[in-house]
N, CA, C and O atoms as a GROMACS GRO file, in nm:
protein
  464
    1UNK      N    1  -0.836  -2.726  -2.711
    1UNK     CA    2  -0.694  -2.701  -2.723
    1UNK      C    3  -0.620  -2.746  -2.596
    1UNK      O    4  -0.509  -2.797  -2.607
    2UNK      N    5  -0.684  -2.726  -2.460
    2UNK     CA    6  -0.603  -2.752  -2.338
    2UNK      C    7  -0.639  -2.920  -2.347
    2UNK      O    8  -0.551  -2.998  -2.310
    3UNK      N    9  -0.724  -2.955  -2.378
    3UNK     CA   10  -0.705  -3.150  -2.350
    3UNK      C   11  -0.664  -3.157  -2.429
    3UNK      O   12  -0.722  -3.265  -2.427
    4UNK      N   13  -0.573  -3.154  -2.584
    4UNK     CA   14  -0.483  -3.192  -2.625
    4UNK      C   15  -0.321  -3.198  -2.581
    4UNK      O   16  -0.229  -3.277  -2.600
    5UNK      N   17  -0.339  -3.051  -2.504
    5UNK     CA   18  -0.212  -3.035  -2.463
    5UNK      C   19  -0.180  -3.139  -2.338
    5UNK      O   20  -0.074  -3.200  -2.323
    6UNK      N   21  -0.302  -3.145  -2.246
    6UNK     CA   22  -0.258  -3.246  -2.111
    6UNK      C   23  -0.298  -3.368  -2.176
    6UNK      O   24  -0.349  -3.442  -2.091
    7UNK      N   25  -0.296  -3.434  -2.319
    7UNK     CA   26  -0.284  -3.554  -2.353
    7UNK      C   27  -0.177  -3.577  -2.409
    7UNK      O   28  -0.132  -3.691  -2.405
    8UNK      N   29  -0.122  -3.492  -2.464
    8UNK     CA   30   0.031  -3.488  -2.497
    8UNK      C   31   0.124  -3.511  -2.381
    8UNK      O   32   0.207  -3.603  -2.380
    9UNK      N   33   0.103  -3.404  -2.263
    9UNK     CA   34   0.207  -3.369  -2.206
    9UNK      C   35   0.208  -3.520  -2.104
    9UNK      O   36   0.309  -3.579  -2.067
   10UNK      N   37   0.044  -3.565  -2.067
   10UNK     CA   38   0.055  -3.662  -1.999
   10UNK      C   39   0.112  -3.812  -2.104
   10UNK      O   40   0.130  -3.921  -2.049
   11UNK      N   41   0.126  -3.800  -2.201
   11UNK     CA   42   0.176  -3.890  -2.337
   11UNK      C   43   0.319  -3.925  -2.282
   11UNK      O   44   0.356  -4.038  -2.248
   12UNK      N   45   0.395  -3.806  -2.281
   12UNK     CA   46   0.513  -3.758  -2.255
   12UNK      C   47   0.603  -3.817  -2.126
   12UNK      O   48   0.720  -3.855  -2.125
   13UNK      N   49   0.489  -3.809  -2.000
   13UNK     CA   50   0.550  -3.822  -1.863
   13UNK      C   51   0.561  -3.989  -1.897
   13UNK      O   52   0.661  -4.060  -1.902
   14UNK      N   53   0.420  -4.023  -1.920
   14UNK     CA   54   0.433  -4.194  -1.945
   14UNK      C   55   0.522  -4.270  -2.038
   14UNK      O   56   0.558  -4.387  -2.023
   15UNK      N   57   0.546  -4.209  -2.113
   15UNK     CA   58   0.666  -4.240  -2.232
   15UNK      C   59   0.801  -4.225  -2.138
   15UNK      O   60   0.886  -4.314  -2.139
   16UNK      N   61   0.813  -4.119  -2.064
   16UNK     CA   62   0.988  -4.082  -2.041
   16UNK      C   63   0.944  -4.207  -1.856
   16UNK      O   64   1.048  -4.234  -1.797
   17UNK      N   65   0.860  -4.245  -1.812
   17UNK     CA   66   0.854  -4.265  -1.683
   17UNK      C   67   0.884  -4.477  -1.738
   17UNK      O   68   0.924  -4.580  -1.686
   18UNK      N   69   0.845  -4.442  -1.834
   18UNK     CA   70   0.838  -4.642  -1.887
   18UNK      C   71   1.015  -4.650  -1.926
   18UNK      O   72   1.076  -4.752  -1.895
   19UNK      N   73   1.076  -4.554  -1.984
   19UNK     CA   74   1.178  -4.493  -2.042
   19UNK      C   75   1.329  -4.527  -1.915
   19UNK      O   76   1.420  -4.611  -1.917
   20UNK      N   77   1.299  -4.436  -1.836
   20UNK     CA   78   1.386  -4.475  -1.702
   20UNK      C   79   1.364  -4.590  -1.640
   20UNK      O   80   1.466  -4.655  -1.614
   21UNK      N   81   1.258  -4.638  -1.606
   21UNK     CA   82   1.190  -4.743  -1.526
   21UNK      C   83   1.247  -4.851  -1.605
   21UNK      O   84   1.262  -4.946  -1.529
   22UNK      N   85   1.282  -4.878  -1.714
   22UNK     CA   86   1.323  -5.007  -1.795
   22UNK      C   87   1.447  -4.999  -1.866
   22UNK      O   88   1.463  -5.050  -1.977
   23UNK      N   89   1.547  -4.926  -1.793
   23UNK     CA   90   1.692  -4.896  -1.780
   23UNK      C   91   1.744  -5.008  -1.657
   23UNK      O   92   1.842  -5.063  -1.707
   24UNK      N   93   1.726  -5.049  -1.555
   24UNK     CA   94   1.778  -5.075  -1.485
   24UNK      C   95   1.708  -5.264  -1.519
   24UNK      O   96   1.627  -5.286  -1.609
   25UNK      N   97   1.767  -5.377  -1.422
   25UNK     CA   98   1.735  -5.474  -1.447
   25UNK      C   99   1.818  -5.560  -1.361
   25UNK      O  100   1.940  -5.550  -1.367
   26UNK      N  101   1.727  -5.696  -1.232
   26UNK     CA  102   1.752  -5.706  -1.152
   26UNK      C  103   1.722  -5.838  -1.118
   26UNK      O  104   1.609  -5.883  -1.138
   27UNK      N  105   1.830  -5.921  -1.058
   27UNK     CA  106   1.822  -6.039  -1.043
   27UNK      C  107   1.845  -6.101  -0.921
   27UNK      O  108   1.926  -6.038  -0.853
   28UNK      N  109   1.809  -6.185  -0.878
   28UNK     CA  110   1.862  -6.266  -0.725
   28UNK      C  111   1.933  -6.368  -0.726
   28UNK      O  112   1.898  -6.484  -0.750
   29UNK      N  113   2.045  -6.324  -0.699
   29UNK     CA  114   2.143  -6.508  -0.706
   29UNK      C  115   2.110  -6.563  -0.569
   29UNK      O  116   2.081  -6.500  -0.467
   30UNK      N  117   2.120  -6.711  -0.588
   30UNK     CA  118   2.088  -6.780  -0.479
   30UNK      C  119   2.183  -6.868  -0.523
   30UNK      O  120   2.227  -6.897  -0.634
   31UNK      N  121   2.221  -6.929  -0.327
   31UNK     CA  122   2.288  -7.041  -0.398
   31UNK      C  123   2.291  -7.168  -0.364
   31UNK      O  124   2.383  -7.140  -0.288
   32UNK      N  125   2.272  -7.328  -0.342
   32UNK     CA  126   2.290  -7.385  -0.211
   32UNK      C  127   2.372  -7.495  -0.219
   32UNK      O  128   2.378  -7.566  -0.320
   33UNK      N  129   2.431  -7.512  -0.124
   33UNK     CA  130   2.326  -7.392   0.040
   33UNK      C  131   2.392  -7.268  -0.028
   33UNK      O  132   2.486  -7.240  -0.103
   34UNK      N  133   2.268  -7.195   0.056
   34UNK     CA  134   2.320  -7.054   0.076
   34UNK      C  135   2.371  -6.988   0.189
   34UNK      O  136   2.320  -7.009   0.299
   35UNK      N  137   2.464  -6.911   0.176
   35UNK     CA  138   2.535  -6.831   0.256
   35UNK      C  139   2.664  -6.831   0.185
   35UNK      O  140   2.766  -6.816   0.252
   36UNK      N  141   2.670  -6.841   0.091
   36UNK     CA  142   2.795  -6.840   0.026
   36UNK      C  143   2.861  -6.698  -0.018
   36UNK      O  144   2.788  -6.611  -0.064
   37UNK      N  145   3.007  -6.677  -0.002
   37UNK     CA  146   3.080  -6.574  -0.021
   37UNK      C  147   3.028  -6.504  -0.197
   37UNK      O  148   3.062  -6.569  -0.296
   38UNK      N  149   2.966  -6.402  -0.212
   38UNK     CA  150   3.000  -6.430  -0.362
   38UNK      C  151   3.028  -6.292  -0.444
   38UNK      O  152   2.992  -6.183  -0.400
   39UNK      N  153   3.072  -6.301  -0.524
   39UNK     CA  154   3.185  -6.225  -0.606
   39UNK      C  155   3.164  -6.225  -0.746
   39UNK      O  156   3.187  -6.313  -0.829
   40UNK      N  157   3.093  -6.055  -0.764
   40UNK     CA  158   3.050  -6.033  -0.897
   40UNK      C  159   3.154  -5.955  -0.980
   40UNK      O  160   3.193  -5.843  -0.948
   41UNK      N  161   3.209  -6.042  -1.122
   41UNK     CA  162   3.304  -5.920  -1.167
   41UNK      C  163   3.451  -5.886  -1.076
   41UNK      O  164   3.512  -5.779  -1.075
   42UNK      N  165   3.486  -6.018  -0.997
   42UNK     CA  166   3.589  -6.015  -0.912
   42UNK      C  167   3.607  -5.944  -0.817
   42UNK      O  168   3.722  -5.909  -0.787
   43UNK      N  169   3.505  -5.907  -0.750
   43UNK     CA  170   3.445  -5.762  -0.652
   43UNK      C  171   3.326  -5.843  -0.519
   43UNK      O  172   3.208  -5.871  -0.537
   44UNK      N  173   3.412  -5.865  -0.384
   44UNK     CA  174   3.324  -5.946  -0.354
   44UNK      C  175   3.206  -5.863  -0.279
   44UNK      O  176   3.217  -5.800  -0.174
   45UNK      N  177   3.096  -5.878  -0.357
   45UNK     CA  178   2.958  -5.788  -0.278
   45UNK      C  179   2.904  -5.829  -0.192
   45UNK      O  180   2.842  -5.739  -0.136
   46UNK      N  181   2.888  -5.948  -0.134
   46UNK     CA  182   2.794  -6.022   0.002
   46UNK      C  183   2.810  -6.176  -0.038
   46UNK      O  184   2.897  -6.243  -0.093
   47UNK      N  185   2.694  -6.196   0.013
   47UNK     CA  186   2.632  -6.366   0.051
   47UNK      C  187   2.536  -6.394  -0.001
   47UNK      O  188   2.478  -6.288  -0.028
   48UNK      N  189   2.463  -6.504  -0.045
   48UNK     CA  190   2.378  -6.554  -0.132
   48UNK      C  191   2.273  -6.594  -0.030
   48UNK      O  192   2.299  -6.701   0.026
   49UNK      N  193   2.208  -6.559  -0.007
   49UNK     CA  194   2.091  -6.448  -0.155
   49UNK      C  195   2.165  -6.304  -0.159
   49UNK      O  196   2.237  -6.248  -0.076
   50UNK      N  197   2.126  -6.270  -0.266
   50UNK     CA  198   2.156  -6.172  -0.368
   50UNK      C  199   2.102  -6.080  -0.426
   50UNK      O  200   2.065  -6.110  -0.540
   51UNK      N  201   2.076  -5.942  -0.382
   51UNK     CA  202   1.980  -5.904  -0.522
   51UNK      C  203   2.066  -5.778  -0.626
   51UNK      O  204   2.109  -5.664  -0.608
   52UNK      N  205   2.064  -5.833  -0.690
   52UNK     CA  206   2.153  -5.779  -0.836
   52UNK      C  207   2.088  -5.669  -0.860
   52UNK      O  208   1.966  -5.678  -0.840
   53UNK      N  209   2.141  -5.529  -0.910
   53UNK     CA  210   2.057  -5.450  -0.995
   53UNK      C  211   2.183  -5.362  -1.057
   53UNK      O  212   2.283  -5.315  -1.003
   54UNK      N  213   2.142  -5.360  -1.178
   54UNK     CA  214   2.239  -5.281  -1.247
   54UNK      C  215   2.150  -5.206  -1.384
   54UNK      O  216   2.033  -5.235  -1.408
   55UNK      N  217   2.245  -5.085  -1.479
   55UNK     CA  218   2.167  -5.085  -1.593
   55UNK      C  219   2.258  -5.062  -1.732
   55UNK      O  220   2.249  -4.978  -1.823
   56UNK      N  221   2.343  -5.164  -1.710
   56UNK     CA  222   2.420  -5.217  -1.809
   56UNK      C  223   2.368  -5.237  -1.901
   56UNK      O  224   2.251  -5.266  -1.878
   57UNK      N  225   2.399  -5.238  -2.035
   57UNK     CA  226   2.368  -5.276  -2.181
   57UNK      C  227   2.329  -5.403  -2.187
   57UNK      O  228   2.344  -5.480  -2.092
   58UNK      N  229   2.248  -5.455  -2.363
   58UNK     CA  230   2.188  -5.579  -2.398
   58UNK      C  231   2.343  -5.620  -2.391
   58UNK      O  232   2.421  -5.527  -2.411
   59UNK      N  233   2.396  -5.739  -2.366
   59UNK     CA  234   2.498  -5.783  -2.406
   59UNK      C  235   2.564  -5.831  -2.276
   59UNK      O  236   2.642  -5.925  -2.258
   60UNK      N  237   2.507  -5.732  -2.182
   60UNK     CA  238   2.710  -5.686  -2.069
   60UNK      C  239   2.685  -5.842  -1.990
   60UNK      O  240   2.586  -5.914  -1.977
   61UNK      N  241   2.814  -5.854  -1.949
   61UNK     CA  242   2.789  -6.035  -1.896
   61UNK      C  243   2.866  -6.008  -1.765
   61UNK      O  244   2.971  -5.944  -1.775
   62UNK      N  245   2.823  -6.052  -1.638
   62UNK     CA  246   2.893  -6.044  -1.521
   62UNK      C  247   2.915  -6.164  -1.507
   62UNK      O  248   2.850  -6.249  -1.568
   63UNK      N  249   3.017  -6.194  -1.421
   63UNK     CA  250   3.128  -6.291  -1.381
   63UNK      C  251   3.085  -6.342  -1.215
   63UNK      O  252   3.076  -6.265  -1.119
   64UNK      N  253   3.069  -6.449  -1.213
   64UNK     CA  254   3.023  -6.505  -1.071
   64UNK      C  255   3.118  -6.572  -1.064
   64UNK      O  256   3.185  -6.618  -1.157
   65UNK      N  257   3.144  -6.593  -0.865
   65UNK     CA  258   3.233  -6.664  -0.807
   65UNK      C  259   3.161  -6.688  -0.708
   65UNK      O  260   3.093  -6.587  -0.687
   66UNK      N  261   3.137  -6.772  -0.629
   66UNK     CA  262   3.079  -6.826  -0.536
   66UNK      C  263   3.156  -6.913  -0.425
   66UNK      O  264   3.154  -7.031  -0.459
   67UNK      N  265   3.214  -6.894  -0.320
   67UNK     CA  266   3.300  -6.964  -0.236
   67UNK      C  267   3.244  -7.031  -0.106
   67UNK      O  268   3.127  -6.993  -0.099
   68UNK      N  269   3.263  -7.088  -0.031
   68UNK     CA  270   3.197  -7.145   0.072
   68UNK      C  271   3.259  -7.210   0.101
   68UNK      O  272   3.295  -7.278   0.005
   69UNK      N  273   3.318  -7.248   0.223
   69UNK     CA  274   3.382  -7.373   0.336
   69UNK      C  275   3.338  -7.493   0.301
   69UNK      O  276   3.217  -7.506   0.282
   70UNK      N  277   3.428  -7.608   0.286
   70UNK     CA  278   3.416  -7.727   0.214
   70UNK      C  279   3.331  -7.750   0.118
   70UNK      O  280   3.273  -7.857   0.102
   71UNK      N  281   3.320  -7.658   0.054
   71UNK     CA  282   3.246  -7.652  -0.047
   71UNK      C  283   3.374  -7.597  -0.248
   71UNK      O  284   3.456  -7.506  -0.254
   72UNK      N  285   3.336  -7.693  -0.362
   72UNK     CA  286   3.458  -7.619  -0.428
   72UNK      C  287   3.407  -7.514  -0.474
   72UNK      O  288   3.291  -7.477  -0.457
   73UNK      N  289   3.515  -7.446  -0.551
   73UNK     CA  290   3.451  -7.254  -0.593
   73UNK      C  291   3.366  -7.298  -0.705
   73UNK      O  292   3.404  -7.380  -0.788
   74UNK      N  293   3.207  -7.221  -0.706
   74UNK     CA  294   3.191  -7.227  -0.855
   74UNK      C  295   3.269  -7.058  -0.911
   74UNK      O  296   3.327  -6.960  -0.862
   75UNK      N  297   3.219  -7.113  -1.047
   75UNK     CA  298   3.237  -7.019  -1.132
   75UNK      C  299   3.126  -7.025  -1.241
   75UNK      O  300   3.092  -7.116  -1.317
   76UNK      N  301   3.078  -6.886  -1.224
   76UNK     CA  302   3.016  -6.917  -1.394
   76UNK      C  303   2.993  -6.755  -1.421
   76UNK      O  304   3.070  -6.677  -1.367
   77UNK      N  305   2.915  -6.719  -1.482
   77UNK     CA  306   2.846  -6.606  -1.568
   77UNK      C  307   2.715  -6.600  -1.582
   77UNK      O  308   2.642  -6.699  -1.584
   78UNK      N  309   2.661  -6.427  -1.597
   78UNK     CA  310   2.474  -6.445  -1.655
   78UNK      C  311   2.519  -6.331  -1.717
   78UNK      O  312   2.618  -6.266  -1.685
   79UNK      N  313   2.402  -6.299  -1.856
   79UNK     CA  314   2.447  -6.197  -1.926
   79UNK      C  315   2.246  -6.106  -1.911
   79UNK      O  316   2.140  -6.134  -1.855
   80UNK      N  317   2.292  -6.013  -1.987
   80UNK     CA  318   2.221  -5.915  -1.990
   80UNK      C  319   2.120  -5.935  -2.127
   80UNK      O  320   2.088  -5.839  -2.197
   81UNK      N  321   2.073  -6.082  -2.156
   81UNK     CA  322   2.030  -6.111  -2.290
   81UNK      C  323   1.912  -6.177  -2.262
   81UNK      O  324   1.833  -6.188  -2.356
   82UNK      N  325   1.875  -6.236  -2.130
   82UNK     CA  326   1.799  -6.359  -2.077
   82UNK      C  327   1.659  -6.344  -2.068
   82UNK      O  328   1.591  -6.434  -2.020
   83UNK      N  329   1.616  -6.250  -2.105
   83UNK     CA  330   1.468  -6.199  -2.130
   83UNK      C  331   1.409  -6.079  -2.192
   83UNK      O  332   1.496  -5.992  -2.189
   84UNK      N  333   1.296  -6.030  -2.250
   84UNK     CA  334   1.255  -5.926  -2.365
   84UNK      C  335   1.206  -5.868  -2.216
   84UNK      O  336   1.142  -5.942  -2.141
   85UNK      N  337   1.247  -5.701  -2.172
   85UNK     CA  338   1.232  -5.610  -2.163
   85UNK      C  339   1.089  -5.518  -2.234
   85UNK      O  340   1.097  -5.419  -2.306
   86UNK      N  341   0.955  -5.590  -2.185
   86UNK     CA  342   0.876  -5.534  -2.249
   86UNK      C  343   0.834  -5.297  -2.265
   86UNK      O  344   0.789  -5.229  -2.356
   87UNK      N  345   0.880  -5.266  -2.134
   87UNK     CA  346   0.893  -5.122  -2.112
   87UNK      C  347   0.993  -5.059  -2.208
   87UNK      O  348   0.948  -4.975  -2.286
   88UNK      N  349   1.128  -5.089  -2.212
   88UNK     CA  350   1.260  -5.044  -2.286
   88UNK      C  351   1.204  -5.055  -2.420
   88UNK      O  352   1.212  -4.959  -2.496
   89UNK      N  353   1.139  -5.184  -2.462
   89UNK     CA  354   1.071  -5.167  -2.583
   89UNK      C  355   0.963  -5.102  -2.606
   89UNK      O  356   0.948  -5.056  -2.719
   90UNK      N  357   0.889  -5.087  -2.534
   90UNK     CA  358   0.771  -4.954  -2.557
   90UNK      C  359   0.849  -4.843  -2.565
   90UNK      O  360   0.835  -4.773  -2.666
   91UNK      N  361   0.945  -4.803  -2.464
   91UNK     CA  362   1.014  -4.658  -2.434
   91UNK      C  363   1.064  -4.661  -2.551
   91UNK      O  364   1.020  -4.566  -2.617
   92UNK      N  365   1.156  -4.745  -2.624
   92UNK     CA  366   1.208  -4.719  -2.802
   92UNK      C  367   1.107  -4.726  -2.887
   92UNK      O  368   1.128  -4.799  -2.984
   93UNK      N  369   1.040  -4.694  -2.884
   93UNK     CA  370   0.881  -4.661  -3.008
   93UNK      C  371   0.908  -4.485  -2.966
   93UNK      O  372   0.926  -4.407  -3.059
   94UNK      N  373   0.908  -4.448  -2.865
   94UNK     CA  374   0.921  -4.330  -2.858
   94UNK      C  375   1.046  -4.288  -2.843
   94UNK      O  376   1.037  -4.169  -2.875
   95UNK      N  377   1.154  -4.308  -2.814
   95UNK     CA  378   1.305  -4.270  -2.791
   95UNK      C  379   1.373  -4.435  -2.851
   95UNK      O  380   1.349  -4.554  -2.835
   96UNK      N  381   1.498  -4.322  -2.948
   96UNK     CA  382   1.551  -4.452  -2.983
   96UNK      C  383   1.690  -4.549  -2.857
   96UNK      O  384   1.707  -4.671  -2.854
   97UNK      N  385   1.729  -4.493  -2.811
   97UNK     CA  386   1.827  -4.549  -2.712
   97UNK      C  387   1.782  -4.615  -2.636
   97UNK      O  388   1.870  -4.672  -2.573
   98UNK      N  389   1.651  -4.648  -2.593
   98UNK     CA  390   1.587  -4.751  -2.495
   98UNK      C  391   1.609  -4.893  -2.560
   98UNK      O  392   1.581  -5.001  -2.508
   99UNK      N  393   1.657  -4.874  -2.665
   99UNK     CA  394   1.630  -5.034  -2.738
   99UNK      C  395   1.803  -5.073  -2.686
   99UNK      O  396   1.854  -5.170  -2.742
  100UNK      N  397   1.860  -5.023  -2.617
  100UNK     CA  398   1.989  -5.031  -2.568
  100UNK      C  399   1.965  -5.149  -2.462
  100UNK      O  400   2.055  -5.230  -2.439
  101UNK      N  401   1.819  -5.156  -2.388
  101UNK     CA  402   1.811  -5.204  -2.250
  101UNK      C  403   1.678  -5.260  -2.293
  101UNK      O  404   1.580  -5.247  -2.220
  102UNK      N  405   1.670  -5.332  -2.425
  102UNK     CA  406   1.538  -5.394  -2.407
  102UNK      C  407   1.558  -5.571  -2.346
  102UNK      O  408   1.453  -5.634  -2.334
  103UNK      N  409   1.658  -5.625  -2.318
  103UNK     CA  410   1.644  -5.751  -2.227
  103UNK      C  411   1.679  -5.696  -2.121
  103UNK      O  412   1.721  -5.583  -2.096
  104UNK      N  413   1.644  -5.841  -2.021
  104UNK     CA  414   1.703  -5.806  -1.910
  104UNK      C  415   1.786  -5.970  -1.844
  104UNK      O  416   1.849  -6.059  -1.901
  105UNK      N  417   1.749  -5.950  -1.711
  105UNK     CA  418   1.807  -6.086  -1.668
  105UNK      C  419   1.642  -6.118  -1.615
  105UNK      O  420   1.542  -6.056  -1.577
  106UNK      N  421   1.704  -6.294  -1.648
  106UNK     CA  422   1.607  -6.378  -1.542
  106UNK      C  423   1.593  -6.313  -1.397
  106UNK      O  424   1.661  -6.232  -1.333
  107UNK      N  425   1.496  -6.370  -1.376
  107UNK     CA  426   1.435  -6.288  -1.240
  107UNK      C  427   1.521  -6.393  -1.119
  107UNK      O  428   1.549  -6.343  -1.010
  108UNK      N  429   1.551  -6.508  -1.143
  108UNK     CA  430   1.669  -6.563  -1.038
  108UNK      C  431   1.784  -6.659  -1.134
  108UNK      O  432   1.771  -6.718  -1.241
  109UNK      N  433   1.876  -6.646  -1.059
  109UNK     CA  434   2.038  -6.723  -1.068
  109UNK      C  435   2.042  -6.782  -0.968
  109UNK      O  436   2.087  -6.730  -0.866
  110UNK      N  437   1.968  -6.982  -0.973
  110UNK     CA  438   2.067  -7.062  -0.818
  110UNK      C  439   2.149  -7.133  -0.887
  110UNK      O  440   2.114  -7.161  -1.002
  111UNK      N  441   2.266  -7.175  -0.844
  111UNK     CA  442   2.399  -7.228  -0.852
  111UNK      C  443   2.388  -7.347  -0.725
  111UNK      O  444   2.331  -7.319  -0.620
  112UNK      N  445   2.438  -7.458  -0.745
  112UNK     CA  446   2.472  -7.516  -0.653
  112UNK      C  447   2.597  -7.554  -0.626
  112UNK      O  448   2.640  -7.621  -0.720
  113UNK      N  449   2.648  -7.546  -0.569
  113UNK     CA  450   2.773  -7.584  -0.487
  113UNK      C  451   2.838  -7.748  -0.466
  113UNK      O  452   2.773  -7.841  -0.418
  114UNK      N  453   2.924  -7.753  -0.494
  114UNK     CA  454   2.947  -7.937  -0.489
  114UNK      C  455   3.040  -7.955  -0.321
  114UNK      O  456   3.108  -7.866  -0.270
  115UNK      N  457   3.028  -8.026  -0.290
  115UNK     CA  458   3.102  -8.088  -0.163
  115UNK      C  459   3.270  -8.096  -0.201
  115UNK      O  460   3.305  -8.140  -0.311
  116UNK      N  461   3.326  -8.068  -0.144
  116UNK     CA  462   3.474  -8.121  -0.159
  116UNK      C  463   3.517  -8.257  -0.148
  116UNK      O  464   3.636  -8.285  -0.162
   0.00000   0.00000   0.00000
């Protein structure tokens, strides 16, 4: 009766620990060159390199700006669609709302920069 219960309960920790752990999802913009001003979502956070982490929904799309001295602005976007989330999908076999966060992003974003 007690090793069922600590196979359950340990069932449980590993289910809710894969569960949180594959909520969040994290990327590195780079850019080159790098050292560039850059600006996620019109919010400028640092310089390139980058490391992204957020735990936004399948779908959510952030907004890049990238600036640099004689260099022109890019612009572009990465969304929250760019790879299968293998954990979020285990964690939704056991909880259904993990399937909220089963992609994630590519593991890097480089951009290059054009000369003026």
């Amino acid at each position: 009766m007690k090793l069922t219960l600590s196979i359950k309960v340990i069932s449980l920790l590993l289910a809710l620990s894969i569960l949180f752990a594959s909520c969040a999802s994290t990327t590195i913009i780079q850019s080159e060159p790098s050292g560039a001003k850059l600006y996620l979502n019109g919010e400028h956070v640092g310089e390139t390199p980058y490391t992204h982490i957020d735990t936004k929904i399948i779908g959510s799309t952030n907004t890049v700006r990238l600036t640099m001295e004689g260099y022109d602005d890019f612009i572009g976007s990465f969304s929250r669609d760019e790879e299968v989330d293998i954990g979020a999908v285990i964690g939704g076999i056991f909880f259904l709302f993990p399937f909220l966060w089963t992609m994630k992003y590519k593991p890097f974003h480089t951009y290059e920069l054009q000369k003026k």
